[in-house]
Steps between C-alpha positions, in 0.01 A plus 500: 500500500523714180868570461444551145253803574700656761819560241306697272289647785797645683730576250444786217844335375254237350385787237825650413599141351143378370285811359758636187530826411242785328226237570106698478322646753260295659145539346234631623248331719144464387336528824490759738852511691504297853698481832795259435810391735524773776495851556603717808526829556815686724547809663819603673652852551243659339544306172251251342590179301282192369664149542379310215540088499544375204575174271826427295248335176167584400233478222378767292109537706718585848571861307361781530558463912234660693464897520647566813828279408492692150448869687748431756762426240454784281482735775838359649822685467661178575445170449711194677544151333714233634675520193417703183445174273450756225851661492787313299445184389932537509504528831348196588656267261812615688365382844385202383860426296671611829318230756212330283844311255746245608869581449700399183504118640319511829250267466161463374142492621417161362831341671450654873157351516470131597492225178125466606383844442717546179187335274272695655674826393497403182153441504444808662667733243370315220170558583565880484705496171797568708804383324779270725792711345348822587475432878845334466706803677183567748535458844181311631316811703503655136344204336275459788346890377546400128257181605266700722456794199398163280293378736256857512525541152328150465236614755429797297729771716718698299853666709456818200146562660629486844337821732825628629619470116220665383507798796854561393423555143244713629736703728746537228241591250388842733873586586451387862861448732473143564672381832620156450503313916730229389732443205515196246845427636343514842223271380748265347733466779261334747576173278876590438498421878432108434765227481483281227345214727198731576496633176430138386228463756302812422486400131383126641264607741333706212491248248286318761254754544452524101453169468248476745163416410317619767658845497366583127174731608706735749680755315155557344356544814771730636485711209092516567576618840672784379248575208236510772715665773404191735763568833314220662675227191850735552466434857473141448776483256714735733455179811573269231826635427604547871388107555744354193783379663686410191806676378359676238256590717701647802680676214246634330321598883854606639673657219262648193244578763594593845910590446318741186187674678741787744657591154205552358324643764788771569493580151144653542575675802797662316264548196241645706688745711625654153155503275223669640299262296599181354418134428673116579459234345615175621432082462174438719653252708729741630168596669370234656678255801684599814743778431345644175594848369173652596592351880837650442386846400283510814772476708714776345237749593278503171118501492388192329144466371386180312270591220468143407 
């Protein structure tokens, strides 16, 4: 299972550590826009929204997005975003100092891990020019995201192009009120929650996944389902994720996913019965599986139509 995809794929935390700040706006693409992730449109209490889902990396042919993504946007008084990754950098250097870093003494990532994976860290950061010293204080969730930024960056996915990056800058750039569903702190917090011991495991359980052969073509291919709105291939990856039984797994199912989707999906509503017109944007796999926001929204009374 692709562990290693779900981190960035749930988590807009991912680009508030990876994508830097003032980076460019994406560049244009040189063919004719086309349907990407997934697009819905809602209606409740007389108020219309678009629910948008998006990727947390990206490569400068997925911009511009397709008209009606482009014209719902700029007609939106609103626009919600798990988190604004374009706000502070500040902000989120505080989060991650606050439960991304060990305590003065409390340990390190390379000594919680078991002697046998210790070599394989090091080969790990290595081969993404990531110094030993500067991981030193991290905590091993935080140097699992470090890793995972490396690892997109090699496959030619860039954090600073990321869509909900990109539709932030956007937002900010017209004036819009941006309604953030979560908070970085929020965000963050899911992995304050794990003791040392599964701490250990999480980083473990990745490092297997990286170094996996047989795993290399996937986040390509996952990243072409969204490029070519395929649902069928989110569908797929959706079953895959409720079948992995490991703990990263059942954390990443139980926790980023399923504990996260009411939050955001009562964030809409609230959005919605506010803005007479407005737009969310949130990961795509918050859109696919049992008990996805879309699923969610239907049962608080909202009209949900898929687009695509």
């Amino acid at each position: 299972m692709q562990r290693k995809i779900i981190v960035m794929f749930c988590l807009l935390l991912g680009v508030s550590v990876g994508a830097g700040a003032a980076q460019p706006a994406a560049a244009p693409a040189k063919t004719a826009p086309q349907a990407r992730g997934a697009l819905y449109k809602l209606e409740y209490a007389g108020n219309t929204s678009w629910l948008f889902g998006t990727i947390h990396v990206g490569t400068p042919d997925f911009f511009p997005l397709e008209p009606r993504v482009t014209q719902a946007l700029e007609s939106a008084t609103a626009v919600a975003l798990e988190i604004d990754p374009a706000a502070d950098p500040a902000r989120s250097m505080a989060v991650m100092r606050e439960y991304g870093l060990y305590a003065a003494g409390g340990g390190s990532a390379m000594t919680d891990i078991r002697p046998e994976y210790r070599p394989r860290l090091e080969r790990m950061l290595k081969k993404h020019g990531i110094s030993q010293e500067m991981v030193a204080p991290m905590k091993p969730w935080l140097i699992v995201m470090m890793i995972t930024i490396g690892e997109y960056r090699n496959l030619g996915y860039r954090p600073e192009l990321g869509v909900d990056l990109q539709l932030a800058r956007s937002a900010h750039g017209r004036k819009q009120r941006i309604v953030e569903l979560e908070s970085v702190s929020a965000q963050a917090s899911l992995f304050g929650r794990l003791t040392k011991d599964e701490q250990a495991r999480f980083l473990e359980d990745s490092l297997d996944t990286f170094e996996d052969p047989t795993q290399g073509v996937q986040p390509r291919d996952l990243l072409d389902a969204w490029a070519s709105a395929d649902a069928a291939k989110f569908e797929a990856l959706a079953r895959e994720v409720e079948e992995d039984k490991t703990f990263s797994g059942k954390f990443m199912k139980q926790v980023l996913l399923n504990e996260r989707n009411p939050v955001l999906a009562d964030g809409i509503v609230e959005m919605m019965k506010k803005e007479q017109h407005s737009f969310a944007a949130i990961g795509t796999l918050h859109l696919v599986g049992t008990g996805n926001v879309a699923e969610l929204l239907r049962r608080r009374g909202v009209k949900v139509e898929r687009i695509y």
